[in-house]
Each structure stands twice: as C-alpha cells, then as structure tokens.
C-alpha positions as CSV (number, residue, x, y, z in Angstrom):
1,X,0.0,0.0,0.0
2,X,3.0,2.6,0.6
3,X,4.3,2.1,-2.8
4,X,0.7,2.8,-4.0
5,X,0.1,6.2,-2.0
6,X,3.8,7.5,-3.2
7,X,3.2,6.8,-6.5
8,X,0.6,7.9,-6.8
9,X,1.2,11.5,-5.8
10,X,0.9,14.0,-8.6
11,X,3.8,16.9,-8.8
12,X,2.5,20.4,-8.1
13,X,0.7,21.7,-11.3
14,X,1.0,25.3,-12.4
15,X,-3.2,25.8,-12.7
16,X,-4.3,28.9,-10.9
17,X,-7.2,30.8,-11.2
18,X,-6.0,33.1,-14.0
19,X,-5.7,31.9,-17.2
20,X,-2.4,32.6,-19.0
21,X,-2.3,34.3,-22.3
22,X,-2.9,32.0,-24.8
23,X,0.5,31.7,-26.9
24,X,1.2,29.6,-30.3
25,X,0.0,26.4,-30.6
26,X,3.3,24.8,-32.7
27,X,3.3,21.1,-34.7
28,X,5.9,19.3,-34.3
29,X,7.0,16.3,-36.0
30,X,8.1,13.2,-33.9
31,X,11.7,13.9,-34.0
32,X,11.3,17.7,-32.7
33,X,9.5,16.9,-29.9
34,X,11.9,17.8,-26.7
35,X,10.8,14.4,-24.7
36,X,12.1,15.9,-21.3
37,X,10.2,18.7,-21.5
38,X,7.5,16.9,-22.6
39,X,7.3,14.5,-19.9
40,X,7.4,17.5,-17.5
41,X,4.6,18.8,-19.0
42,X,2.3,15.6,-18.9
43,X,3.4,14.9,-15.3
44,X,2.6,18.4,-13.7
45,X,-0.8,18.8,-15.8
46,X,-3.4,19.0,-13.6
47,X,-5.5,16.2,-15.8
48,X,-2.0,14.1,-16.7
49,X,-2.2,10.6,-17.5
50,X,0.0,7.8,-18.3
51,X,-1.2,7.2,-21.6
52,X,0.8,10.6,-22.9
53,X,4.3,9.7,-21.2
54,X,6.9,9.8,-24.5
55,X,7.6,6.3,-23.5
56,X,4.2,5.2,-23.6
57,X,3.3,6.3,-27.0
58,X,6.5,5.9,-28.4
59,X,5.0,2.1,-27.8
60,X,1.8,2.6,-28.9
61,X,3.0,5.1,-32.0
62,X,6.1,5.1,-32.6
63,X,6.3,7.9,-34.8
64,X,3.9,10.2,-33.1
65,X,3.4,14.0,-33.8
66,X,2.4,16.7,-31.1
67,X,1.1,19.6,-31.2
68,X,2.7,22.1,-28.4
69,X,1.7,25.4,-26.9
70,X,4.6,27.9,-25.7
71,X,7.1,26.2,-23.7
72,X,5.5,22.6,-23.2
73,X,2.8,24.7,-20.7
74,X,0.4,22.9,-22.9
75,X,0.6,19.8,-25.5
76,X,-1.3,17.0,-27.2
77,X,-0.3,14.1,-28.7
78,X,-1.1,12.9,-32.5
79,X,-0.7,9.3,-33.1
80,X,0.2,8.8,-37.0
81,X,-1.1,6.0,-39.4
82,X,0.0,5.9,-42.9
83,X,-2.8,3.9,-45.5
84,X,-3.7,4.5,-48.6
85,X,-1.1,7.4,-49.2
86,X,-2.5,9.3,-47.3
87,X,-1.9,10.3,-43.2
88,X,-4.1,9.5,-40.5
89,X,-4.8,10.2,-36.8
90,X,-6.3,7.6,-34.6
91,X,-6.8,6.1,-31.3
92,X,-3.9,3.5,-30.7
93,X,-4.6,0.6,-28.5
94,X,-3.5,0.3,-25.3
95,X,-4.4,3.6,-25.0
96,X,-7.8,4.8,-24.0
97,X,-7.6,8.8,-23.4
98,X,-5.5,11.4,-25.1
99,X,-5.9,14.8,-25.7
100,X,-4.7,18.1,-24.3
101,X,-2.8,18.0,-21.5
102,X,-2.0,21.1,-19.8
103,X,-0.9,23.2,-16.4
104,X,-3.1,26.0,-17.6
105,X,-6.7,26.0,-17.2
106,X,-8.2,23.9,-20.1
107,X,-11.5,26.4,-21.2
108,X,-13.1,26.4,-24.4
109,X,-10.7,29.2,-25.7
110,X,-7.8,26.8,-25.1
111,X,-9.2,23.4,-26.4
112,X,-10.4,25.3,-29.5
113,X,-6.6,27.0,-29.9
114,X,-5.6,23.3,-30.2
115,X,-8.4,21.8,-32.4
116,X,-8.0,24.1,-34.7
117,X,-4.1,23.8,-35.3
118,X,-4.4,19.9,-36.2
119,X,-2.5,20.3,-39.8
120,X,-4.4,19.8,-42.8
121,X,-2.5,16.7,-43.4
122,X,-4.4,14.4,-41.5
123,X,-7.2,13.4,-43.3
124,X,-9.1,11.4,-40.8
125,X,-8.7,12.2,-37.1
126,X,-10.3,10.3,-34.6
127,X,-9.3,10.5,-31.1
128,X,-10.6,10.1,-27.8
129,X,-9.7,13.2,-25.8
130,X,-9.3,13.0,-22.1
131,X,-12.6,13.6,-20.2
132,X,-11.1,17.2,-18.6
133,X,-11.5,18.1,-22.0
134,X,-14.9,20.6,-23.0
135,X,-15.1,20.9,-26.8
136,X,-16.1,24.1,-27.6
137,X,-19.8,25.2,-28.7
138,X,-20.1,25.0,-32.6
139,X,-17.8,21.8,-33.3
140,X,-20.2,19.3,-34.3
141,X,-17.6,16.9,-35.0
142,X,-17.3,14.7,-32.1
143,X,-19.2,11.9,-30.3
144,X,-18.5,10.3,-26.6
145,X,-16.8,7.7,-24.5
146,X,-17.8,6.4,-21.8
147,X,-15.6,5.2,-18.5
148,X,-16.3,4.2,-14.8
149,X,-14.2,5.6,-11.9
150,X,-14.2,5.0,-8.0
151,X,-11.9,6.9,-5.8
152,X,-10.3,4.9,-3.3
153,X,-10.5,7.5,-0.3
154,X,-13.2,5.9,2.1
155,X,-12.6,2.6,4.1
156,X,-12.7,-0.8,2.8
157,X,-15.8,-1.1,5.1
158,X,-17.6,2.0,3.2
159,X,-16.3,1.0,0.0
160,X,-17.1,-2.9,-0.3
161,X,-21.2,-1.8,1.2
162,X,-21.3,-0.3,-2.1
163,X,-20.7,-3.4,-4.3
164,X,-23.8,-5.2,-5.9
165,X,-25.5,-7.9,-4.7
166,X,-24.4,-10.1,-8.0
167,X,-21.1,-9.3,-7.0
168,X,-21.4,-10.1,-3.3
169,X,-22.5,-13.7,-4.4
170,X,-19.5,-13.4,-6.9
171,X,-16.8,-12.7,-4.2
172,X,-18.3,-15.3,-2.0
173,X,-17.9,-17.9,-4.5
174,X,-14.6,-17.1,-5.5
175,X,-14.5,-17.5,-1.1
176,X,-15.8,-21.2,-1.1
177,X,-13.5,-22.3,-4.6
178,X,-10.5,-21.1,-2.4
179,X,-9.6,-18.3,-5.1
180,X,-6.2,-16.8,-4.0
181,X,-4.7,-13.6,-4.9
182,X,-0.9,-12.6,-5.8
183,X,0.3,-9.3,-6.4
184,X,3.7,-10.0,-8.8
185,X,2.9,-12.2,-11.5
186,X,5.5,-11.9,-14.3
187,X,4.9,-10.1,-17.5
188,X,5.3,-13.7,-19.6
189,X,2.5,-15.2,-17.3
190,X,-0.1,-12.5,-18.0
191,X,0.8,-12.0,-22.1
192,X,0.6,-16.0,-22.3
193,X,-2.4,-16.5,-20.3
194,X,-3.9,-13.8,-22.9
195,X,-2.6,-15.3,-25.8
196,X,-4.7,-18.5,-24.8
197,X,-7.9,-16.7,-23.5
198,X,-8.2,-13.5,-25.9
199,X,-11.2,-11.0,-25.2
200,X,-10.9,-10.1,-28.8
201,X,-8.5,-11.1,-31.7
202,X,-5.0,-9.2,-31.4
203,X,-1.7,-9.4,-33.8
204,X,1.7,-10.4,-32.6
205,X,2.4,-7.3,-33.1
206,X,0.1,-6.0,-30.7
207,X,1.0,-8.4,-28.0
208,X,4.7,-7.3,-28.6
209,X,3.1,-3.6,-28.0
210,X,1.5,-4.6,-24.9
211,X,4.5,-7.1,-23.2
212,X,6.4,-3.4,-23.7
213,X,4.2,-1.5,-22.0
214,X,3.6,-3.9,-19.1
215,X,7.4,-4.4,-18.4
216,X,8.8,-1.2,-19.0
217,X,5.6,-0.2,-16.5
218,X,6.3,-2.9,-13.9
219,X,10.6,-2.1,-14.2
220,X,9.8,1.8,-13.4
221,X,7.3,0.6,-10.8
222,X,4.6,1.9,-12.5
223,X,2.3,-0.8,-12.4
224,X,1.6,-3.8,-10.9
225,X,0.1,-7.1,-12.5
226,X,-2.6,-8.9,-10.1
227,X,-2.9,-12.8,-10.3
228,X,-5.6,-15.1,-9.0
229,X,-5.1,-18.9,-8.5
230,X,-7.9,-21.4,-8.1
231,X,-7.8,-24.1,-5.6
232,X,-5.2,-26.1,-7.5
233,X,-2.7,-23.3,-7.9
234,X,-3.4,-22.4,-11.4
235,X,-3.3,-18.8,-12.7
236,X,-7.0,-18.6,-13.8
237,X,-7.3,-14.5,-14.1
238,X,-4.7,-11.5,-14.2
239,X,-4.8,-7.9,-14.2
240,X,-2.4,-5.2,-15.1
241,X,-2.8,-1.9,-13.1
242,X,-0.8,1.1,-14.6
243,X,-0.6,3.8,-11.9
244,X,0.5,7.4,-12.2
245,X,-1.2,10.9,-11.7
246,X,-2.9,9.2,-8.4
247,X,-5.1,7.1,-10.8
248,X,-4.7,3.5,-11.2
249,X,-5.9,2.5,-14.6
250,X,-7.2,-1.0,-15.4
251,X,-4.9,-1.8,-18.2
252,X,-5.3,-4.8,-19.7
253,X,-6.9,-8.1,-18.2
254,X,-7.7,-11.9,-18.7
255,X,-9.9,-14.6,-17.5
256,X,-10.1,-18.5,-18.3
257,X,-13.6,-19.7,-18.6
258,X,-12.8,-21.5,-15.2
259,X,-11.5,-18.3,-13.7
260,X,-15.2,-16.7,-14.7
261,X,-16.9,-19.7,-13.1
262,X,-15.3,-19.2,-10.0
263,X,-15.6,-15.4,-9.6
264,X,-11.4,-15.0,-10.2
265,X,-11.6,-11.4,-11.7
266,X,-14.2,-10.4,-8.9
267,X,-12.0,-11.3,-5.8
268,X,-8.8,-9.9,-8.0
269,X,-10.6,-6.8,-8.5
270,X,-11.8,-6.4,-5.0
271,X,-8.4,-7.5,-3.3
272,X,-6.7,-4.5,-5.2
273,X,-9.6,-2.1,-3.7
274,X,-9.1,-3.7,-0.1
275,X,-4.8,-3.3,-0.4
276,X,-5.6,0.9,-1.3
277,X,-8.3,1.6,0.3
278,X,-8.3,5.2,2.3
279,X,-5.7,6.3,0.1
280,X,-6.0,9.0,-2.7
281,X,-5.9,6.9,-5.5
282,X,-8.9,7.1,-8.2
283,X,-9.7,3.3,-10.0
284,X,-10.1,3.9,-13.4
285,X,-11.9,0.7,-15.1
286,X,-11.4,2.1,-18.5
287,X,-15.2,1.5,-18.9
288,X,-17.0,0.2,-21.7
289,X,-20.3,1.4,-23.6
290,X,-20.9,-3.0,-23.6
291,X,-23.9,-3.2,-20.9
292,X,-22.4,-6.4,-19.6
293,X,-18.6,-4.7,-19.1
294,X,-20.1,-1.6,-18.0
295,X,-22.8,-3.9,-15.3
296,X,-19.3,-5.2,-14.3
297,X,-17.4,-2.2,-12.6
298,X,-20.6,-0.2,-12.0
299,X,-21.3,-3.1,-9.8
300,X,-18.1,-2.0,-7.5
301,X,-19.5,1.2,-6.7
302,X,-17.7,2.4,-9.7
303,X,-19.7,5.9,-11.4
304,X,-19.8,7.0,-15.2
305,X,-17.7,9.8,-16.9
306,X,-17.7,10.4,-20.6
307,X,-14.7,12.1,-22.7
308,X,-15.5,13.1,-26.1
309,X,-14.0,11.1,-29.3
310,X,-12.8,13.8,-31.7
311,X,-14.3,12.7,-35.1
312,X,-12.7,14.5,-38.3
313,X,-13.0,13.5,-41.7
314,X,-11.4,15.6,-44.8
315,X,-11.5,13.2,-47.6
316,X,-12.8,14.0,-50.4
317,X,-16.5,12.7,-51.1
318,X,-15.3,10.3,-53.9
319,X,-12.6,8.8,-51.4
320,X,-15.2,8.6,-48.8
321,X,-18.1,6.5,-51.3
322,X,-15.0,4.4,-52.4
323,X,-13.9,3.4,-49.0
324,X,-17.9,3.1,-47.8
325,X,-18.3,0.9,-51.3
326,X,-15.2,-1.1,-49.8
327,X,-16.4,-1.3,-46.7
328,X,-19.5,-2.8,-47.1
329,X,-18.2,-5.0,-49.8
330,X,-15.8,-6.6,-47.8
331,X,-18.8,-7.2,-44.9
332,X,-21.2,-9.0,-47.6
C-alpha cells in the first residue's frame, strides 16, 4: 500500500485561477518533440495521465506527432497512421484517453486554440480526448466515451457496502473455490495466459506492444500485475494496473472460462480495492459502452464519466463512397 500512495502522488501543477495568455500552438513532428520537457509537461498537468508519457506512446505510435503550446505549458499528442497514401490520426490501442494536457486551465478558448491547429495533413482524425477536456460550442464533429471511476478515499468497510449484490455472491464464490490472490505475476505469465484466452483477436504485433508496455511499466514501478489462483494453484485471471497521476488504470486483463466460473476477476478486482483503500488513488476501469462490461465495474461502486471522441474527416466525397463501397463490400 505505501508504494501505491507515493506513486501515486501528482507533482505540483501550475493551474491557478488566472488563465495565461494564450501563446502559439506549434506542430511538431516526432523527432522535434523535446521528450524531457514533454514529460514535465504531462506529469505536472493537472488532468495528466500515463497514456501521454513519451515512453508510452512511443510504444503505442512510434512515430507520433504533437502539437505544443509555448514552452511545453500545454501539449497534445497525435498518433500517425499511414494507409492509402495518405496520413491518418487515430486512437492506438492500449491507450484509452488522449488529448490536451495542460498546467493551464483547459476552457473552451484553449481546447479550441488546439483543435483548430491539427494540420491539414491528417485526413481522418479520430481520437478520444481525455474527459477534462470541453469541446467548444459550434464543433459538431465529435461523439463520446464512456468510463467508470471509484476513488479509493473511504474505508474498505464504506467501499465494499457499495458493491452489488451479484457481486457479493460473486466474491463469496470465489470465497468457497478457495480463489487466492498474488500481487507479482510476471509479464510472460499474463501475455501468455492472454494469448490463450483472448477478449478479442489481437496481432503479434500487438501483443509485442502490450508485453512493452507492461514491463517497462512494472521495471519503473509503474504498475503492478494482479494474479488469482484457483484451488489447485493455477493462474485462472490476471490484471495489469498502470498507476501514475494518483489514478490506477485498469490496463489490460484476462480470464479462463474456469476463472469466470469461479468469480477470479471479482475477488482480484476487489483485493486490489481492499490493499488501497483510504488512500488518494482514483480506479479507473477504463469502462466500456458493452452493458455487460459496463454492469461489471458499475457493480463496485464504480460511477460513469464520458470524454468526447474527436471525429474529423477531410477526404474528399469520392474517397469517402470508395472506402464506404469497400467497406461494405468486404462485410457481404
């Protein structure tokens, strides 16, 4: 639990209640990004988050743009796909808020300063932005996401009369089959286990991603991978808990279908909640619009917040029938 609370102590942010003159919002291409200063940046913004460390999207995108206001007092990331010869920005995985990320008050002055410097050259944009971030009145193009958060600060006691009555009969399940709970499993254990159990269908290339981010996480001491045996000592569900910014965020997970019989995931989940309760770390579920997913952490106590998915598209209309043509050819 101590490693927890220091970790998860934010540095000072700059935020006050007057908001700096807005200055030039600059692109930079991936190799004219300052990374130091960049990092300094993301880890005294008052709405930081792991996902916009250099070294985490330098995993996720490795050739990454940014857009940068002033001296770093501002900045948001750009992930870059090339397809079709033309250049894209999207959501990576791994990687479920972005945005602007800033020690200045974020009002709808600033957020539109950076929407509006996105270059041209990005024909598509679609990113989630973090949920800190208001878009401005008059820009249409955007929809929502949707995650569930519960602040650690109250006792176990007050925290655990919150959980459902599903997942009451859940924990006590996982209680009879003996479930246990281990708070180191290697990196190889929880990539294999998902390799063998996959929520949804992923590329080596992704796993390679997500091994990376998971050991470079666990090395800096930035995480911590959770582990529940059944009765007979097998590893039958795992969790990965990336924690910066006083927010531990619910990576990546796994379960075998015998880990789901048993309730695994329920008594991993609420074992992490018992080892930080009264401390001032926020559980971020990465939440999920899926109504049985969602069911899932709301039934911890866990409440709703939605960060808006920036949604641009500048092709040109023939591109845009071609790739809709394509589209639904390839679905019939």
């Amino acid at each position: 639990m101590d490693l927890v609370r220091s970790l998860s102590k934010d540095k000072p942010s700059k935020l006050s209640g007057t908001l700096a003159d807005l200055s030039e919002v600059r692109y930079l291409r991936h190799h004219q990004v300052d990374n130091q200063k960049w990092d300094h940046c993301v880890a005294a913004s008052f709405n930081g988050l792991a996902y916009a460390f250099s070294w985490y999207l330098d995993a996720v995108s490795p050739e990454w743009d940014a857009l940068v206001e002033g001296d770093y007092e501002s900045v948001m990331p750009l992930p870059v796909e090339f397809s079709y010869g033309l250049h894209f920005s999207r959501q990576p995985l791994f990687c479920q808020q972005l945005g602007i990320f800033s020690t200045e008050v974020l009002n709808a002055e600033r957020v539109r300063h950076f929407l509006e410097a996105i270059p041209k050259r990005f024909r598509i944009v679609k990113l989630h932005l973090n949920n800190h971030v208001i878009v401005p009145g008059g820009w249409p193009e955007h929809d929502w996401g949707l995650t569930y958060k519960l602040d650690l600060i109250r006792p176990y006691g007050r925290l655990s009369a919150a959980y459902s009555s599903n997942l009451r009969r859940n924990l006590a399940r996982a209680e009879r089959e003996k479930v246990s709970v281990v708070r180191a499993i290697q990196v190889k254990d929880l990539i294999e286990l998902k390799r063998l159990h996959p929520k949804v269908a992923l590329k080596e290339a992704d796993y390679a991603t997500l091994s990376r981010l998971v050991a470079t996480a666990v090395n800096a001491k930035l995480g911590f991978i959770y582990g529940a045996f059944d009765a007979h000592n097998t590893l039958c569900a795992a969790v990965f808990f990336l924690v910066t910014h006083r927010h531990a965020i619910y990576l990546t997970s796994v379960s075998t279908p015998h880990g789901k019989e048993i309730g695994a995931m329920a008594k991993l989940i609420d074992q992490f909640i018992r080892d930080n309760a009264q401390t001032s770390l926020t559980l971020d579920f990465e939440g999920s619009k899926i109504e049985g997913v969602a069911r899932f952490f709301a039934s911890f106590g866990a409440s709703p917040y939605r960060f808006p998915i920036l949604d641009i598209n500048r092709l040109p209309w023939h591109v845009k029938l071609l790739l809709k043509l394509r589209s639904a050819w390839t679905r019939a």
